[in-house]
C-alpha positions in Angstrom: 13.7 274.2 -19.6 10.4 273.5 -17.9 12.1 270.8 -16.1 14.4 273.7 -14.2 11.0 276.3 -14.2 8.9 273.6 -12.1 12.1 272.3 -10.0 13.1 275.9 -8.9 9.1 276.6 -8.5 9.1 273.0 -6.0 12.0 274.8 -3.6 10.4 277.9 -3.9 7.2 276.4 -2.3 9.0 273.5 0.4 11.1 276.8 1.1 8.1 278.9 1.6 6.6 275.9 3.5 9.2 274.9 5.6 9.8 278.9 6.8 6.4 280.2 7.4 5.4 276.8 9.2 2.7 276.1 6.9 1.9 272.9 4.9 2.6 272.6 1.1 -1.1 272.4 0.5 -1.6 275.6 1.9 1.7 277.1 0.0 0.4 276.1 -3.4 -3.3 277.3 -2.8 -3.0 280.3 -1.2 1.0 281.7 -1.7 2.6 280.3 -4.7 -0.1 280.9 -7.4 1.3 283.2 -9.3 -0.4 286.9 -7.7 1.4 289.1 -6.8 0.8 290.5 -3.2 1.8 294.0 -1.9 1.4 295.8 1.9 -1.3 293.9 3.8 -2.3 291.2 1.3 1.1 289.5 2.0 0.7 290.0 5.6 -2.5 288.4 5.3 -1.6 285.3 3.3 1.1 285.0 5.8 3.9 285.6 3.1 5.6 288.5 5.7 5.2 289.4 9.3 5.1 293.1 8.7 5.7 295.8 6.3 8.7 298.2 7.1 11.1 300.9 5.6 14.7 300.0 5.3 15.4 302.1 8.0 12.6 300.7 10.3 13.4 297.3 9.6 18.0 298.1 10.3 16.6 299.5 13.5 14.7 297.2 14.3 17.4 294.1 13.5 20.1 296.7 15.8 17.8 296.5 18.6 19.3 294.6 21.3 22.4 293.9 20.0 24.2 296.6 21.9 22.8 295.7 25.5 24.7 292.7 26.1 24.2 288.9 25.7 25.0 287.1 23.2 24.1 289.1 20.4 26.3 292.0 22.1 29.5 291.0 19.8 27.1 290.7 16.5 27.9 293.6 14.0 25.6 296.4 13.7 23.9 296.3 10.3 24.1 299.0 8.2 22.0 300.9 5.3 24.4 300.3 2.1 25.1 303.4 0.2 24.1 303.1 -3.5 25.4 299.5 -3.0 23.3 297.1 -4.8 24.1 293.1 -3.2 24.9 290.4 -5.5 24.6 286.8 -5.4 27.8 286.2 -4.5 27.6 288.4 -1.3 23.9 287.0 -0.5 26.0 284.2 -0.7 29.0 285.0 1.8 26.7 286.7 4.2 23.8 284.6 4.6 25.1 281.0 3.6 22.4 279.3 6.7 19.9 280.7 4.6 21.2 278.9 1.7 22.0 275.9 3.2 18.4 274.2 3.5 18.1 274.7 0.1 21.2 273.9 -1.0 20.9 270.5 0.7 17.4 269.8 -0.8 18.8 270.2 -4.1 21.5 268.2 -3.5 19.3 265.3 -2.7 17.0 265.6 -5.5 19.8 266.0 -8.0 
């Protein structure tokens, strides 16, 4: 059981890492110990790039994809309606998230 605690706690940190452009060093003394950070202080240890509402944050991902380009045929996202996403959706809908982890674990295994 610890083996799985401390190997899901390793991707969580290379993931961390790897995403925010920081070393693991930094990850592991100033991210992945354990606090929990809310509003600023995850701004500050570099955890998040801002804090928004839902429907700040759908506006702001909508913005610019309606004036052409590339992004142009992207869907528009939308605020779900009492729908709660599971696992398997997170899945469908954002497997290049997955994949860098999928592939670390695939090589450690």
């Amino acid at each position: 059981m610890q083996d799985q605690v401390d190997y899901t706690y390793s991707l969580f940190a290379s993931a961390v890492a790897t995403y925010r452009g920081v070393s693991i060093d930094t990850v592991l003394s100033n991210m992945a110990d354990g606090r929990i950070f809310i509003g600023q202080q995850s701004i500050d240890a570099g955890l998040v790039d801002g804090v928004f509402t839902i429907d700040a944050l759908i506006e702001k991902l909508n913005r610019g994809r309606s004036q052409g380009g590339a992004s142009a045929s992207s869907k528009q996202i939308f605020k779900p309606q009492g729908a709660k996403m599971n696992i398997e959706q997170i899945k469908a809908e954002h497997r290049t998230w997955l994949q860098p982890l999928h592939r670390r674990r695939v090589n450690q295994d």
